[in-house]
C-alpha positions in Angstrom: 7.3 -40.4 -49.6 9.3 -39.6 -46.2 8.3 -37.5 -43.4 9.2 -34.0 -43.8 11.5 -32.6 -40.6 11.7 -28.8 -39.5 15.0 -28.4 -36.7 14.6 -25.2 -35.0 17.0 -24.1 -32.9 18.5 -21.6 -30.7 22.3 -21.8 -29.9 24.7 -19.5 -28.4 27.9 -21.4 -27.9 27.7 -23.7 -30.7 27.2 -26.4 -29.4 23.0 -26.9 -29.8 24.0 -26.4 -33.4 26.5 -28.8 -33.7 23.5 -30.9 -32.7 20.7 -29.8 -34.3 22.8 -29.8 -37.8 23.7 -33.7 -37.0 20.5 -34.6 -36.5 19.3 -32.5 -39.6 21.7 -34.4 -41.9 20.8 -37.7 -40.7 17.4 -37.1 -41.1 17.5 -34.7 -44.5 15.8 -31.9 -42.3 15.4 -28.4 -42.9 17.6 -26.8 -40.6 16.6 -23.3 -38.7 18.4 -21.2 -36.2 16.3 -18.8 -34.6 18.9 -16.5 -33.2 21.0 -14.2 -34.9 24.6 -15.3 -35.8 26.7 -16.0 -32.8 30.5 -16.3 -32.5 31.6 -18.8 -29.4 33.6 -16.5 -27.3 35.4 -18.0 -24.1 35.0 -14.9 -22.2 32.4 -15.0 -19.8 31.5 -12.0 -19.6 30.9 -11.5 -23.6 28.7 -15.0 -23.3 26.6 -13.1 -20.4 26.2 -10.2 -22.6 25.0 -12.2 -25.1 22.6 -13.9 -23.7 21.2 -11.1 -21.7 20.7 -9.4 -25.3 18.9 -12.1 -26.5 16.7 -12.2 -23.4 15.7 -8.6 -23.9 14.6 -8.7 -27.5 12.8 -12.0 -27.9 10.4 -10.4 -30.9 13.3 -11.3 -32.8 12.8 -15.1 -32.3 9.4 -14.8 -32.6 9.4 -13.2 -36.4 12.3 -16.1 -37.4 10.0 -18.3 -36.5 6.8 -16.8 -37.4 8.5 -16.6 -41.2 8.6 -20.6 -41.6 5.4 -22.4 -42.5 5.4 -25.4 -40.2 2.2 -26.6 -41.8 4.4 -28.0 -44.2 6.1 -30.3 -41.8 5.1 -33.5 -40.4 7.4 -33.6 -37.6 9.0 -30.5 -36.0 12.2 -30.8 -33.8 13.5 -28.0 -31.5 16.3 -28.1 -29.7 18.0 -25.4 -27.2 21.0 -25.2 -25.2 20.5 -26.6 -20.7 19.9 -23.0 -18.6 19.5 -23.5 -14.9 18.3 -27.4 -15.9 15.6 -26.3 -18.2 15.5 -25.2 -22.2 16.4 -21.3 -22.9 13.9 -18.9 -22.2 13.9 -18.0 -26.0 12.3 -21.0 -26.4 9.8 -20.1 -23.8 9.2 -17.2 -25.9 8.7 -18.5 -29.3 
């Protein structure tokens, strides 16, 4: 039997999820965004609104994730879009 893969992610332009949903096909993983449905909009503005929203309210991450059992998993991927060189803080968070 083959290792079982969990991809959590958080992605707010779309392109983290692109990602993430490669790598889940290639490796048959279970795929799971941790942030709530976002539309890529070119407008800065909008995309700094966005994130700043998601900074504020990071409980949300934290009960996506707190909802799959990762005990289940033998290997656990997470992936997260490049802010000021490092992962998002969301994934600080979580």
């Amino acid at each position: 039997m083959g290792m079982k893969a969990a991809i959590i992610y958080h992605s707010v332009t779309g392109s983290t999820e692109r990602t993430a949903k490669a790598i889940a096909e290639q490796i048959n993983g279970d795929l799971y965004k941790i942030n709530e449905k976002d539309t890529a909009n070119p407008s800065m503005v909008l995309m700094a609104g966005k994130i700043i929203n998601q900074l504020i309210r990071p409980k949300q991450f934290r009960d996506t994730v707190s909802k799959i059992n990762l005990a289940e998993y033998d290997r656990i991927y997470v992936g997260s879009p490049c802010w000021n060189y490092t992962f998002s803080p969301v994934i600080r968070k979580i």
